[in-house]
One Martini backbone bead per residue (centre of mass of N, CA, C, O) as a GRO file, in nm:
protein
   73
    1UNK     BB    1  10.139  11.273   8.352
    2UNK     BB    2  10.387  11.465   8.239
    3UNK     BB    3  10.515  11.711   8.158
    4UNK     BB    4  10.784  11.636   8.069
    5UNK     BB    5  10.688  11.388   7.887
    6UNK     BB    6  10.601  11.550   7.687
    7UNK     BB    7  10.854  11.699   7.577
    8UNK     BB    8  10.973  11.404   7.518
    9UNK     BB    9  10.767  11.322   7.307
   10UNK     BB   10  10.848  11.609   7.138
   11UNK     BB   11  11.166  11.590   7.091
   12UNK     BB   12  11.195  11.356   6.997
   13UNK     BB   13  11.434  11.126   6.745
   14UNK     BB   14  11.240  11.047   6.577
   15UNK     BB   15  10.926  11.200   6.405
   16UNK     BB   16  10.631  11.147   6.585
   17UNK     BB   17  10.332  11.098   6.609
   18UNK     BB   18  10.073  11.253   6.879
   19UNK     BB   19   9.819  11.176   7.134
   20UNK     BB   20   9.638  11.390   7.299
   21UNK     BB   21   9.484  11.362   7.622
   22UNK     BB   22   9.190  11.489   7.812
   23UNK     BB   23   9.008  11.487   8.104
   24UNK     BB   24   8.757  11.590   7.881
   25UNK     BB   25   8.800  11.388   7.612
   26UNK     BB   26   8.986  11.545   7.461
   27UNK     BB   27   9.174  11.499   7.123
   28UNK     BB   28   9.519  11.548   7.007
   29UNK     BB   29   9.690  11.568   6.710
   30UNK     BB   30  10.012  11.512   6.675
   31UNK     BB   31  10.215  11.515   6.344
   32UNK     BB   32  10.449  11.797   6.420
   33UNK     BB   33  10.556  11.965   6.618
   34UNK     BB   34  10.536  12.242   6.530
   35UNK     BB   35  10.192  12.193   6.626
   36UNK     BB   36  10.357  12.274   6.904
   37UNK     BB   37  10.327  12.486   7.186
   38UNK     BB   38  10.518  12.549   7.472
   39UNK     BB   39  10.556  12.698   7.740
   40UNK     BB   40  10.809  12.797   7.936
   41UNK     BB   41  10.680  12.662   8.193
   42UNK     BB   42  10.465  12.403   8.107
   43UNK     BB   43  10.136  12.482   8.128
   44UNK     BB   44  10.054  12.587   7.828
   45UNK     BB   45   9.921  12.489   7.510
   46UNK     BB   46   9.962  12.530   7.162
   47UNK     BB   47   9.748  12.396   6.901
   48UNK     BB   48   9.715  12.314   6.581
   49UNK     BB   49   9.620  12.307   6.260
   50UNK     BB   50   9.572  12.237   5.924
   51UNK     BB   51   9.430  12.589   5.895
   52UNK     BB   52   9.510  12.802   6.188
   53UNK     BB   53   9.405  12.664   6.414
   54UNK     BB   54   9.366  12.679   6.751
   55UNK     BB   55   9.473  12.547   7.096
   56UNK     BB   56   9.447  12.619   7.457
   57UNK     BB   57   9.603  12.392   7.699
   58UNK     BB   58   9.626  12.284   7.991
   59UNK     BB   59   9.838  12.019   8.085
   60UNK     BB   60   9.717  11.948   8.369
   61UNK     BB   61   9.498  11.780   8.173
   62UNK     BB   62   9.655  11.545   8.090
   63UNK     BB   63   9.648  11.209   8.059
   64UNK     BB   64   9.778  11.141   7.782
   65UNK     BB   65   9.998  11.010   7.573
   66UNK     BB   66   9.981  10.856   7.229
   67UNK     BB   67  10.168  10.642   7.062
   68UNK     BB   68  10.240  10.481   6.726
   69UNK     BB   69  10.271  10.189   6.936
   70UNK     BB   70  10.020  10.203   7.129
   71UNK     BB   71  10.147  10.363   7.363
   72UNK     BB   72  10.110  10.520   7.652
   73UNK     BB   73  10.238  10.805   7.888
   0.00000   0.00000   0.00000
């Protein structure tokens, strides 16, 4: 998984959710764009929930992203 490869299933069109997996077994549903900022460098990213909390987490550690169609990245 590359930071790039994160990036173009975050820009896709039309606007699909997916879950982001991590290192530590952690994962992450992003089911709207809006809902992930990648920092410039594309080291970093925070994620919204649908309450307004967030987490930032190292894209470096992301393992797969998980898009709707059961295909990992």
């Amino acid at each position: 998984m590359t930071i790039e490869r994160l990036r173009q299933i975050h820009q896709a069109r039309p606007i699909r959710p997916f879950v982001i997996h991590l290192a530590d077994g952690r994962h992450f549903r992003v089911n709207h764009p809006g809902f992930l900022a990648q920092s410039p460098s594309g080291r970093t990213a925070i994620l919204y929930g649908s309450n307004d909390a967030f987490e930032v987490i190292d894209l470096l550690l992301v393992t797969t992203v998980e898009v709707p169609d059961g295909q990992l990245a």
